[in-house]
C-alpha positions as CSV (number, residue, x, y, z in Angstrom):
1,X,-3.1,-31.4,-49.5
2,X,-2.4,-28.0,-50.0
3,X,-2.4,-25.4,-47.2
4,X,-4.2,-22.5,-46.8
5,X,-2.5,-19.7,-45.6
6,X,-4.2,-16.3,-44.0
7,X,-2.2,-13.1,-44.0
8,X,-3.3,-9.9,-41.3
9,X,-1.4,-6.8,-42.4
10,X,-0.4,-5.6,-45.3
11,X,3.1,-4.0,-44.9
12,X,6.2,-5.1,-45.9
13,X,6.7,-8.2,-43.8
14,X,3.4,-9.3,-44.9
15,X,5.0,-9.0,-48.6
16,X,7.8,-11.2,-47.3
17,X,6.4,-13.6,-45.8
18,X,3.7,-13.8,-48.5
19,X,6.5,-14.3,-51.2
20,X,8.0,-16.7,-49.6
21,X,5.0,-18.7,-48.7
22,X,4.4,-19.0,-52.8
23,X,7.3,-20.3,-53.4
24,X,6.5,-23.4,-51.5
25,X,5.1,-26.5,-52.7
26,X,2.1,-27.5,-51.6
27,X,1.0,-23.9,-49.9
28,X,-1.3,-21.4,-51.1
29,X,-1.6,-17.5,-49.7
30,X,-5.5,-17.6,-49.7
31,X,-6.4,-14.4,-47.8
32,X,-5.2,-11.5,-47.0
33,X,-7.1,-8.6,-44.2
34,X,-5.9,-5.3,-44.0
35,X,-7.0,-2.0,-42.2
36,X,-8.8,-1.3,-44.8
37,X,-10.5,-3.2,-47.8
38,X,-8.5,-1.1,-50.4
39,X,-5.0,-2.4,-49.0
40,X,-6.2,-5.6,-48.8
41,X,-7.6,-6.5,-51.9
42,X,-4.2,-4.8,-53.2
43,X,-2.0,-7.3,-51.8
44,X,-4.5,-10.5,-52.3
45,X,-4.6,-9.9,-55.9
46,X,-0.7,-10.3,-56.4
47,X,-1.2,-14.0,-55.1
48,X,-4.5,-14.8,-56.3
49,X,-6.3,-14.4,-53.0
50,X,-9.0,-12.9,-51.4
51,X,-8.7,-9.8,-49.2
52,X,-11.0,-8.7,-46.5
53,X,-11.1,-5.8,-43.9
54,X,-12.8,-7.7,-41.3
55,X,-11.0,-10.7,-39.4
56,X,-13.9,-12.6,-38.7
57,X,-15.6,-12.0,-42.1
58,X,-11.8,-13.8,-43.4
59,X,-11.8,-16.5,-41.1
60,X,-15.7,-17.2,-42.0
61,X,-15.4,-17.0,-45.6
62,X,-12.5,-19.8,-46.1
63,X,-11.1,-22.5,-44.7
64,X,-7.9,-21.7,-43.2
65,X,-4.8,-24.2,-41.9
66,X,-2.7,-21.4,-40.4
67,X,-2.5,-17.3,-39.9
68,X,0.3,-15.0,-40.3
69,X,0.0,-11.8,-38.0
70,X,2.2,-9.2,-39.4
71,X,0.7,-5.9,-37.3
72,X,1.9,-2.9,-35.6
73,X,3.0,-3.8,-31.7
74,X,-0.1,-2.1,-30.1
75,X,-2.6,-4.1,-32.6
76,X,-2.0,-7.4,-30.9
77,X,-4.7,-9.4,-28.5
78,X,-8.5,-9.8,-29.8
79,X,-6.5,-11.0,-32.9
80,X,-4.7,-13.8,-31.1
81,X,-7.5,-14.8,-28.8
82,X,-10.0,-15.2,-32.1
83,X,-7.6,-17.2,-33.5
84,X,-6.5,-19.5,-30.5
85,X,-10.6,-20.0,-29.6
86,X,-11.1,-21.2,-33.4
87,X,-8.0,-23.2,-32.6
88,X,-6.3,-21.6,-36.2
89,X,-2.1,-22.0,-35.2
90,X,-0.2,-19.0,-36.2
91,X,2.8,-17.0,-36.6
92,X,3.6,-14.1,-35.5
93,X,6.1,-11.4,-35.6
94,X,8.1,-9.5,-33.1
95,X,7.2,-8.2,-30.9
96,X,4.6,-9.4,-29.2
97,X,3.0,-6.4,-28.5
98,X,4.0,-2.5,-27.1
99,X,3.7,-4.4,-23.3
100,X,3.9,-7.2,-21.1
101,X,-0.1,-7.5,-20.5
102,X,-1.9,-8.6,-23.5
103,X,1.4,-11.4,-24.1
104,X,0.9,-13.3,-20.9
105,X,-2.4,-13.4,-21.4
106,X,-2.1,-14.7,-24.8
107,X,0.4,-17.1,-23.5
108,X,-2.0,-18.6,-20.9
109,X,-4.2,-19.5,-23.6
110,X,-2.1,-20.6,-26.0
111,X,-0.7,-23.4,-23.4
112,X,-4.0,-24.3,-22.6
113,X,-4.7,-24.9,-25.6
114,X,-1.6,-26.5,-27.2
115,X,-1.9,-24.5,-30.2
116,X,1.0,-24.8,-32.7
117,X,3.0,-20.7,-32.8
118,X,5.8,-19.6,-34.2
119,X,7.5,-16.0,-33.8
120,X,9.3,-14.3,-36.4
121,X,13.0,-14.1,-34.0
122,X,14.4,-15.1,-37.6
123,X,18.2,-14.4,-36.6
124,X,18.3,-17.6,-34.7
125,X,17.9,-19.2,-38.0
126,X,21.0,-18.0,-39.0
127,X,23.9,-20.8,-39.3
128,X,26.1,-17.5,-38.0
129,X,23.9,-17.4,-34.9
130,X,23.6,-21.4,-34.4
131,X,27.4,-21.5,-34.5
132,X,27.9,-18.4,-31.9
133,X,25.0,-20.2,-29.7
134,X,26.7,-24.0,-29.4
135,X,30.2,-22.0,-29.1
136,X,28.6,-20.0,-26.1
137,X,27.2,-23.3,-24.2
138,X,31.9,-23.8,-24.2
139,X,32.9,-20.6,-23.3
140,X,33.0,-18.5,-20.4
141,X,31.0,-15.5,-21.2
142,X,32.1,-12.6,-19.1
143,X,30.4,-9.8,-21.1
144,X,28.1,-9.2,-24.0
145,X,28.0,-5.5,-25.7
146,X,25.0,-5.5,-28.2
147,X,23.7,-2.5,-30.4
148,X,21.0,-1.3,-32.8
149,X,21.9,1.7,-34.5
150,X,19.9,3.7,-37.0
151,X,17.4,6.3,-38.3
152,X,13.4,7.1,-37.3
153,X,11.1,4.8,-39.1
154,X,8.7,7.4,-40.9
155,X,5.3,5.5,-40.0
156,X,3.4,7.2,-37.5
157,X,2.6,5.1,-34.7
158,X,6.1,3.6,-34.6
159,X,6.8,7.2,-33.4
160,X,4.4,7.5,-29.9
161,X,5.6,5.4,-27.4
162,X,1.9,4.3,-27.0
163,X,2.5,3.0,-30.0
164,X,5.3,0.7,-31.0
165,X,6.3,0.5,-27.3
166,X,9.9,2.5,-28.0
167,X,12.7,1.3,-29.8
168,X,14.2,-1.5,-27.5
169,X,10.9,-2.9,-27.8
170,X,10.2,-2.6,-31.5
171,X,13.8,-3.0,-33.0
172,X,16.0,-3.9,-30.5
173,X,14.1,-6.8,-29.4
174,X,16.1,-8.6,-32.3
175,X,19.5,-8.3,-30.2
176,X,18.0,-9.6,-26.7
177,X,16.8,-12.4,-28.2
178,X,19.6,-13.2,-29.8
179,X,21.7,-12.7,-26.3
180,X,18.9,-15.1,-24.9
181,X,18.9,-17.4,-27.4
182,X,23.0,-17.7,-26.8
183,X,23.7,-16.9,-23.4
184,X,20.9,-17.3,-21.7
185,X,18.4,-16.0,-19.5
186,X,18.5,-12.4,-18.1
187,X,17.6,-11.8,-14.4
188,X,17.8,-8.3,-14.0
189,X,17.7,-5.1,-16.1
190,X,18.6,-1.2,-15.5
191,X,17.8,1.2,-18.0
192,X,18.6,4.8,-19.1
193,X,17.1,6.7,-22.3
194,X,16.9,10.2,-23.5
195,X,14.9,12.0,-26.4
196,X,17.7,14.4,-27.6
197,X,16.4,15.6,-31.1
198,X,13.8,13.8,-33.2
199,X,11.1,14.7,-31.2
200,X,12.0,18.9,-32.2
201,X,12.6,17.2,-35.8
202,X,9.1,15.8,-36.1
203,X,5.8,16.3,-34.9
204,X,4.2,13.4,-32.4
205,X,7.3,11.6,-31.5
206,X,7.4,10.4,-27.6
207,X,9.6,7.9,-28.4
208,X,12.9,7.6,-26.6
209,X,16.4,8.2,-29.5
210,X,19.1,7.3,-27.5
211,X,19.1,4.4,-24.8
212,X,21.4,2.1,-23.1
213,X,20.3,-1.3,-21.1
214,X,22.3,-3.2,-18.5
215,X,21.0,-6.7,-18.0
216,X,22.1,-9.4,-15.7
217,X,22.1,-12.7,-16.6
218,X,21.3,-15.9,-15.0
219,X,24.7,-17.5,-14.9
220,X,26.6,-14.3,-13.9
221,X,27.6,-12.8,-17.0
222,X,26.7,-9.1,-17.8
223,X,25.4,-7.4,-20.7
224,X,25.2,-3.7,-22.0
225,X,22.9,-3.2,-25.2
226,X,22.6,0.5,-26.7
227,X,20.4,1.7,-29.1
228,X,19.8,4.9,-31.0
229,X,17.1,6.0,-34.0
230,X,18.6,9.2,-33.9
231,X,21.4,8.7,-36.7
232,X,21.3,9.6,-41.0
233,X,19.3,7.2,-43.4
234,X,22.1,4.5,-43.5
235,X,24.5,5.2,-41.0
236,X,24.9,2.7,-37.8
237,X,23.9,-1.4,-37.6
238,X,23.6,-3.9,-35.6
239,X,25.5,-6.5,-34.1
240,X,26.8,-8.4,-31.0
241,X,29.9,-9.2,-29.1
242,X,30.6,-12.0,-26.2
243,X,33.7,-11.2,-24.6
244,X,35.2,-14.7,-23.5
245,X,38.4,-15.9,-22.4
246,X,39.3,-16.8,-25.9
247,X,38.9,-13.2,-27.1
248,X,35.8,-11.7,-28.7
249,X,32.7,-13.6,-30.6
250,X,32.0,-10.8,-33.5
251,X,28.0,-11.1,-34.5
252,X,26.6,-8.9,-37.1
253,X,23.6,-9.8,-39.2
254,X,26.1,-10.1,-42.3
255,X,28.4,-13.0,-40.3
256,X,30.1,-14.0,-37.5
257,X,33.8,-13.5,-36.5
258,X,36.1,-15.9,-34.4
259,X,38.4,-15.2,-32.4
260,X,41.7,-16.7,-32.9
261,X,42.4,-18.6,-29.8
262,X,39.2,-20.6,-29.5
263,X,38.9,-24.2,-30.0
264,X,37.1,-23.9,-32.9
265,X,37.8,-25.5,-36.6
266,X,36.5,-21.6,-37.8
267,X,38.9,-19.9,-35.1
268,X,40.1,-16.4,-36.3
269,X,37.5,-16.9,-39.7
270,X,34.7,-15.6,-40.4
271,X,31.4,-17.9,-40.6
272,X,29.0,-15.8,-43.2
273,X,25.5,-16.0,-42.1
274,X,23.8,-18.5,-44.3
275,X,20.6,-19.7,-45.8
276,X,18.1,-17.0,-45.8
277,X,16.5,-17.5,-42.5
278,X,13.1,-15.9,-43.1
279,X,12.6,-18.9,-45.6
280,X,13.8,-21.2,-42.5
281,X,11.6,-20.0,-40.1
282,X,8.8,-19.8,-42.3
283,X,9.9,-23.5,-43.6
284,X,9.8,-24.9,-39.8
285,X,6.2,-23.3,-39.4
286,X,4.9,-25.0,-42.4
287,X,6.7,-28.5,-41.7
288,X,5.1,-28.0,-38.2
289,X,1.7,-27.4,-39.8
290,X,2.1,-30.5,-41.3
291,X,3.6,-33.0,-39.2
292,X,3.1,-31.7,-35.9
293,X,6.9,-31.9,-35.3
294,X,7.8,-28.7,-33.7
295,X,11.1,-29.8,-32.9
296,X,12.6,-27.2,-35.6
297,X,10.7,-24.1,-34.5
298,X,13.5,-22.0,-32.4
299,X,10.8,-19.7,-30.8
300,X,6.9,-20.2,-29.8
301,X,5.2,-17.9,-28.0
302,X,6.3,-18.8,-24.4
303,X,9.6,-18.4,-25.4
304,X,8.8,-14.7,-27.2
305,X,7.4,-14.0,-23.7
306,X,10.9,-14.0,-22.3
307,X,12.7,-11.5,-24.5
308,X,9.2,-9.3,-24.3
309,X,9.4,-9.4,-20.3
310,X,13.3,-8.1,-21.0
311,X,12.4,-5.3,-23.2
312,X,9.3,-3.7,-21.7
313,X,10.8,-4.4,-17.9
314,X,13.5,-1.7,-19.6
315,X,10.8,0.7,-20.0
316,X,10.0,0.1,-16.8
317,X,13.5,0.8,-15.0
318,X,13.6,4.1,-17.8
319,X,10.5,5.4,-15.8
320,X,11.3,4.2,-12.0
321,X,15.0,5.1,-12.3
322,X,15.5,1.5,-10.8
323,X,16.3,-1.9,-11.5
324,X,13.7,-4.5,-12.5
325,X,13.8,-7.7,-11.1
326,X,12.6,-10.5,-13.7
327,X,10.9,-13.4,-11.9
328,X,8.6,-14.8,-14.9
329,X,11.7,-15.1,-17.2
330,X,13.2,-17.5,-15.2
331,X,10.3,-19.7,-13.6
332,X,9.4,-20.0,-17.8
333,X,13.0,-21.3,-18.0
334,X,12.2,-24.3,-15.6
């Protein structure tokens, strides 16, 4: 039987997720809903589907096995809740949303109902990231340094903080999960940020450019993650480094380096960073959809949750001056 796929948004993570979906056997892109009608019927008519503006005119008019939600952060909610009370399982991208409100409640629901999510945290995918996590579980991790380093994104509402929630929220997200997903859980986070020039460079920007984030985690380690939007069109990058007692775990999204001391078959090499892991994640949603094995899905919603909590709980200590305290990170971790 072939599945019926629904796409919401139509930006360029819809496009990727769309062309990958295609390339599948046994899947079909049927709809696609934009903003507006225009956009929609655009993007549907490169796969041969049917676009709509409305959600419930798209989940009336076909028979759907599964949703994509590929939206702005501050979009999320009555989208999620439709789809969890028709019982349609989806996958959604990062973040959750521009706070920590809307998620839990969409979490609540989604447990009560057992309805299959994914969410689109595709660097775990990567066999880089899966080595770095099963090395971590051996090392002693005394510090993490992460980063995300780069330019203004030119769309509009990724500029207002009301918006896309600020950049450790909206890009940054990326690298706390990734600490999460390899170190483990974060207890406690301090945060500083600064606007220093965009915002006299463009109009509407209340966005933070600069920002740095201590966190705390769970088994004692410490972690300092920076991030600026502030630099030329492609200058900076990502990456992240775990500072052992074997010398330093290198992580960029291009590969991972090892250091040369560690009891490792790849010590002091360089492990690239794989398969494509937007086709994994998307492959573990569909074989999901179609098996009900979930086993290969390496983040659901509750799990999102956690690295959500982390980065708006930084916004938090950016406006108190003070350290957050984070109590539902770790009683999800139970």
């Amino acid at each position: 039987m072939t599945l019926q796929i629904g796409i919401i948004g139509t930006g360029w993570f819809s496009k990727v997720h769309a062309d990958i979906l295609t390339r599948m056997e046994g899947v079909r892109v049927a709809s696609v809903c934009g903003t507006t009608l225009e956009k929609a019927e655009a993007m549907a008519s490169v796969y041969d589907a049917t676009g709509y503006d409305k959600l419930e005119h798209m989940l009336d008019g076909v028979r759907l096995d599964a949703i994509y939600i590929c939206v702005p952060p501050m979009s999320h909610g009555p989208i999620e809740e439709e789809l969890i009370k028709r019982r349609i399982p989806f996958f959604v991208e990062k973040p959750l949303s521009n706070e920590m409100d809307i998620p839990l409640r969409i979490m609540e629901q989604v447990q009560q109902s057992s309805l299959l999510t994914s969410v689109g945290y595709h660097f775990r995918y990567q066999d880089a990231a899966q080595v770095m996590k099963q090395a971590m579980q051996e090392q002693n991790v005394g510090m993490a340094l992460g980063r995300w380093m780069g330019g203004m994104p030119g769309v509009s509402w990724w500029r207002r903080q009301e918006g896309s929630g600020g950049q450790f929220v909206e890009q940054t997200t990326h690298i706390v999960d990734l600490l999460r997903f390899c170190a483990g859980e974060v207890t406690e986070v301090y945060a500083m940020a600064a606007q220093r020039s965009m915002h006299e460079k463009h109009e509407h920007v209340t966005v933070a450019d600069v920002a740095n984030v201590t966190l705390k985690l769970e088994s004692g380690a410490i972690a300092s993650i920076a991030n600026t939007c502030l630099l030329p069109d492609g200058e900076g990058g990502a990456g992240l480094q775990f500072y052992t007692d074997t010398g330093v775990w290198d992580w960029t999204p291009e590969r991972l380096l090892l250091p040369s001391a560690a009891s490792h078959s790849m010590a002091g090499l360089e492990v690239p960073a794989g398969h494509d892991p937007y086709v994994r994640e998307n492959e573990a949603f569909i074989h999901a959809l179609r098996t009900g094995d979930r086993s290969l899905i390496l983040s659901d919603y509750a799990d999102a949750c956690r690295t959500q909590e982390i980065t708006t709980a930084a916004q938090a200590s950016v406006e108190s001056g003070l350290p957050v305290q984070l109590k539902f990170s770790r009683r999800l971790a139970r």
